[in-house]
C-alpha positions in Angstrom: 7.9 13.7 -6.9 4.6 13.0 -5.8 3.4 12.3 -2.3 1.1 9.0 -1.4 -2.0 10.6 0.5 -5.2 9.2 1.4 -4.3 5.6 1.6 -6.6 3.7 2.1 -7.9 -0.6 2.4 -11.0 -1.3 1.0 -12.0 1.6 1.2 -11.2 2.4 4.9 -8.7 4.8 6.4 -6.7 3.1 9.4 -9.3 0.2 9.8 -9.4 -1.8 12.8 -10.6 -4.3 11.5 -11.1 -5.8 8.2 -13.4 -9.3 6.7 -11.6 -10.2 3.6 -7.9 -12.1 4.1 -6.8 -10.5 0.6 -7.3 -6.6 0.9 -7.6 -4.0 -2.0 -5.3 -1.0 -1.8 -5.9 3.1 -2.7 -4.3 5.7 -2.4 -3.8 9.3 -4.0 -1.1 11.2 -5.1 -0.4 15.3 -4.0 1.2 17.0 -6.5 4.5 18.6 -4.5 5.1 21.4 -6.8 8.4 20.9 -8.1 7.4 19.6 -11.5 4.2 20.3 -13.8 2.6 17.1 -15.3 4.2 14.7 -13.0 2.1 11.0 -12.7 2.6 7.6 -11.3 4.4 5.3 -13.7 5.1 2.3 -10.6 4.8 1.7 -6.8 5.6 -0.6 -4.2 3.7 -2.5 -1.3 4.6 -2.9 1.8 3.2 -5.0 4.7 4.4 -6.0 7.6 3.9 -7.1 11.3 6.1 -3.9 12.9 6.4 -0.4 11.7 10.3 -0.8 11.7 10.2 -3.5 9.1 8.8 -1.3 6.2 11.1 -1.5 4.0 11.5 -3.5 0.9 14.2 -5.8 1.9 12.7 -6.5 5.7 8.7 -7.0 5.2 7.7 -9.7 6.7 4.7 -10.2 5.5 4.4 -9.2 1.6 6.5 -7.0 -0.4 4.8 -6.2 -3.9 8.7 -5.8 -5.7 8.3 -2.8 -8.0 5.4 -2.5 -10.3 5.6 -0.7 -13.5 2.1 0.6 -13.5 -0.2 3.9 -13.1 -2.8 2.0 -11.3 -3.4 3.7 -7.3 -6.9 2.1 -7.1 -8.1 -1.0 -5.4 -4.6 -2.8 -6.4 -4.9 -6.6 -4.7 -3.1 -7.9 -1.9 -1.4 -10.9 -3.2 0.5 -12.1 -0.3 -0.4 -15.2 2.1 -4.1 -14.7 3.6 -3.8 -12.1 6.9 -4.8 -13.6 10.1 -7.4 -12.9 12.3 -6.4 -10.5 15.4 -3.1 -9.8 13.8 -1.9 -5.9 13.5 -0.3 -5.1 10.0 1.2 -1.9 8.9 
């Protein structure tokens, strides 16, 4: 299985601070060595107001559902527009 690494939001690393309310996703994927030819075939997307609630059923802010697709570049937030001020993880 491969790894997420280098996630990013519009093109940021950890912003603090972001001016668009619908953000664009990235990320990259580290090959863990256990199987030659592995690749991305879905993913999920978490956010949420609290580290703790980062799973799929608790995510209080937007939960993508499973995705059946390769795509790991700019993928759209599609959630309700984030507020100003507000931390999300």
């Amino acid at each position: 299985m491969k790894a997420p690494n280098n996630l990013q939001l519009e093109y940021l690393t950890n912003p603090l601070g972001l001016e668009v309310r619908k953000p664009r996703f990235s990320w990259m994927l580290v090959d863990d060595g256990n199987v030659r030819g592995q690749s991305q075939t879905a993913f999920q997307l978490l956010v949420a107001t609290e580290i703790s609630l980062l799973t799929p059923e608790a995510a209080d802010v937007w939960s993508s559902g499973k995705i059946f697709c390769d795509q790991s570049f700019l993928v759209l937030f599609e959630g309700n527009a984030l507020n100003s001020g507000q931390t999300y993880h």
